[in-house]
Legacy VTK file of the C-alpha trace (Angstrom):
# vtk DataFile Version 3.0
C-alpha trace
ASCII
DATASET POLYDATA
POINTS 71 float
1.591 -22.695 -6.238
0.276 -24.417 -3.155
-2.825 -22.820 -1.272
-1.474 -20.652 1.392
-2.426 -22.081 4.735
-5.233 -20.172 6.827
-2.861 -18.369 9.227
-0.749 -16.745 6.593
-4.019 -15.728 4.551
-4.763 -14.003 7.585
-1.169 -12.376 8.396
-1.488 -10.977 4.136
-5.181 -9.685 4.884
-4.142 -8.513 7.998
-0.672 -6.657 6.376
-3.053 -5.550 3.478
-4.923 -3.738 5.817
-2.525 -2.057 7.252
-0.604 -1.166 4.276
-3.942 0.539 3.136
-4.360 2.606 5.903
-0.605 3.787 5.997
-1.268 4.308 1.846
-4.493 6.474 3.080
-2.541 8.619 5.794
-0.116 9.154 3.422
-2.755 10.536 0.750
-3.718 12.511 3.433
-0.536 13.931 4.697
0.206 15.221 0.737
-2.880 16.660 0.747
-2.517 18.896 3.906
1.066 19.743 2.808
0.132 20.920 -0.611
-3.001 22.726 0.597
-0.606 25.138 2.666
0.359 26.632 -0.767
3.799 26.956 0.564
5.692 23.472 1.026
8.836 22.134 0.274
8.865 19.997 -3.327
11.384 17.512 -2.186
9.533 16.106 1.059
5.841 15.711 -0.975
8.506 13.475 -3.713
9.551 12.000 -0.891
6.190 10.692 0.414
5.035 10.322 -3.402
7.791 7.838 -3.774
6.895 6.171 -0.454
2.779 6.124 -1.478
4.255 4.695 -4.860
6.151 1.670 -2.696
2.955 1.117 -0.549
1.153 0.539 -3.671
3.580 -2.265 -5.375
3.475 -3.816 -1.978
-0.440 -3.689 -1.821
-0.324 -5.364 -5.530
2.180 -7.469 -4.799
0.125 -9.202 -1.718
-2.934 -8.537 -3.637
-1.701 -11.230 -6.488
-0.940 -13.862 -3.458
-3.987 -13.839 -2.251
-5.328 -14.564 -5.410
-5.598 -18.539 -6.345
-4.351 -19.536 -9.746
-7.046 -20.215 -11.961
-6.114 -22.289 -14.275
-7.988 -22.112 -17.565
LINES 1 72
71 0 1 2 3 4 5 6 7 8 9 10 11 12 13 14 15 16 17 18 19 20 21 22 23 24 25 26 27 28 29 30 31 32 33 34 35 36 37 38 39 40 41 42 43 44 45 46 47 48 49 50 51 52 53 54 55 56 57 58 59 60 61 62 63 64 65 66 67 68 69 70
C-alpha cells in the first residue's frame, strides 16, 4: 500500500481524535445513566452498540496509519 500523503495523515489523526473524544463522552454518558440506578436497558444497549462502532472505526483508522512493515 502506498504511503498516505501528508494531508490525509492529518484528516485520519485529526478523525481519530475526534472519534476518541465522541468514544469518551459516550463512556461518560453510560456512566451517568447507570449511576441513576433507575434507567432504561434498551437506550444504555443502544449507546453500548454505538461505543462498540466507535471502537472498530478507531481500529480501523488506527491500522491505516500504520506503515506496512515488511519483514
Amino acid at each position: 500500500m502506498a504511503d498516505l500523503a501528508d494531508d490525509d495523515e492529518e484528516a485520519l489523526k485529526a478523525k481519530l481524535q475526534d472519534l476518541y473524544l465522541e468514544h469518551r463522552d459516550l463512556d461518560d454518558a453510560i456512566a451517568a445513566l447507570m449511576k441513576d440506578g433507575m434507567y432504561d436497558q434498551l437506550q444504555i444497549q443502544r449507546l453500548k452498540r454505538k461505543k462498540l462502532k466507535l471502537k472498530d472505526q478507531i481500529a480501523h483508522i488506527q491500522s491505516l496509519l500504520i506503515p506496512d512493515i515488511i519483514a
